[in-house]
N, C-alpha and C positions, 0 to 999 in steps of 0.2 A: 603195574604196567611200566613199563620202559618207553621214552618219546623217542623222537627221531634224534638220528644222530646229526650231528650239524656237518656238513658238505666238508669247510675245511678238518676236519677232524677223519673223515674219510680220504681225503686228498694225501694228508701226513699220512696215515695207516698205508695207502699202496703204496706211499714213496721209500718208505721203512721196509716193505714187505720186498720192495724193489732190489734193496739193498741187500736182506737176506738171501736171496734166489741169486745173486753174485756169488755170494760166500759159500751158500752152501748146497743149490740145488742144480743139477741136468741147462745145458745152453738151449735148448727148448721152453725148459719150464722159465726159467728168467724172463726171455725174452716175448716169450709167449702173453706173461703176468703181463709186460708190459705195454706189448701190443690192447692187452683188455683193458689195464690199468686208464690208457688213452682215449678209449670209446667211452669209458666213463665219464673222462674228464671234457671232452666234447659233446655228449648229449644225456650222459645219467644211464645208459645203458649197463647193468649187469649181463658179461654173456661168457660163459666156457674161456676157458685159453684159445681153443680150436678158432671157435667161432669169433674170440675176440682177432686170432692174428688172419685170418679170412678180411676179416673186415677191415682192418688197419692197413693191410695190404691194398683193396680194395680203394681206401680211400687215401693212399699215398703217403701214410702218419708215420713211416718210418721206412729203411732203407728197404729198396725188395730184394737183393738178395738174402741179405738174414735174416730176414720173416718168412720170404720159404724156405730157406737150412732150416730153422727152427722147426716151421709147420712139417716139414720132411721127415725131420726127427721122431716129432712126437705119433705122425703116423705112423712111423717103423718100429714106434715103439723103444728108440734107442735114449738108452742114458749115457749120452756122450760126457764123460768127465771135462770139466773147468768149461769156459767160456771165451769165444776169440775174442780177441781185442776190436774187431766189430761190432762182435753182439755187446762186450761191457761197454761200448761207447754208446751205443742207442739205448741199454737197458740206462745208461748215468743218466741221457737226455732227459728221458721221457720222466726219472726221476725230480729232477730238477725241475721240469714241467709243471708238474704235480705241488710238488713243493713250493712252486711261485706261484699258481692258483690258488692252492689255500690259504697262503698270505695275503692275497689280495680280496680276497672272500669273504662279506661280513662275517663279526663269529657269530651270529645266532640262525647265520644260513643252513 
């Protein structure tokens, strides 16, 4: 059996993943990750991209207009090549977010 994974060890894993979805994936998907990455990091929630950037919208956790570009995006279905320099600045944020929570996180949280 496998135990739980420990909180900051999850917190790295989306800030990392955050970083990939810059380099290599749709200004949607990035930003979307990060939108969820967030509802994570505020109450432990797992939810969709969808539903994560719904709710981060919802609860003001990042800017609104590139969280509905994004949400827009991914409901049309579009794979917009590269990322504007607003969505890499809130996907870097929310990175960096992540990444000072699980430093600050006991490790066997």
């Amino acid at each position: 059996m496998i135990g739980g994974v420990p909180r900051p060890v999850i917190l790295d894993y989306l800030a990392t993943e955050l970083g990939w979805g810059l380099e290599h994936a749709s200004e949607a998907y990035a930003v979307l990750n990060a939108c969820r990455a967030l509802i994570y990091l505020a109450d432990g929630q797992i939810l969709s991209k969808l539903a994560g950037g719904r709710l981060a919208a919802a609860r003001g956790l990042g800017p609104p207009a590139v969280i509905s570009r994004a949400i827009d995006q991914h409901e049309r279905g579009d794979e917009v090549p590269g990322v504007a320099p607003d969505a890499v600045a809130f996907v870097r944020s929310a990175a960096a977010r992540l990444r000072a929570a699980a430093r600050r996180s006991p490790a066997g949280a």
